[in-house]
N, C-alpha and C positions, 0 to 999 in steps of 0.2 A: 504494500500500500504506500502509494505517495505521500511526500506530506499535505501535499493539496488538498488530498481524501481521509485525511486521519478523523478518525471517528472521536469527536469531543467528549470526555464523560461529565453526565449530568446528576447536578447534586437534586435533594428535594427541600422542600419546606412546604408548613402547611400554614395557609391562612383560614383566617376568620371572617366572615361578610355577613351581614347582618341580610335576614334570610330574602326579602325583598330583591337587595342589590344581584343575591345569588341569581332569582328569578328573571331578573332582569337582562343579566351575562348571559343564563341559560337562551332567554327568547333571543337575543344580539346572537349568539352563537348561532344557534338553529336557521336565523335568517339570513347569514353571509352564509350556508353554503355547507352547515352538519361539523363542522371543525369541531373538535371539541374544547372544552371551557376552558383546558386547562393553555390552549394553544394560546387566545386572545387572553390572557393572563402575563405570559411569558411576554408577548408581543407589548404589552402596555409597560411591564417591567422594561423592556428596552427603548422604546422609546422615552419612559422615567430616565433611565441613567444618562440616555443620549443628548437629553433637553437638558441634565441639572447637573451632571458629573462635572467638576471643575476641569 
């Protein structure tokens, strides 16, 4: 395997969402296309660090 292709190991963590907000991710997910929650989670976390990371 190249390094181009090197397969990234992923940590986990687990949050908290006040059960609403969950509902809410849930129907956003659902409606861009079945991805699942946990993708559009990851996805918001980078663009967090992108927008605020010094």
């Amino acid at each position: 395997m190249s390094a181009d292709n090197e397969t990234k190991k992923m940590k986990q963590i687990t949050i908290k969402l006040k059960a609403d907000d969950l509902n809410r991710l849930r129907e956003y997910a659902d409606s861009r296309g079945g991805n699942p929650v946990s993708h559009y989670i990851r996805e918001a976390v980078v663009e967090y660090l992108e927008n605020h990371a010094n």
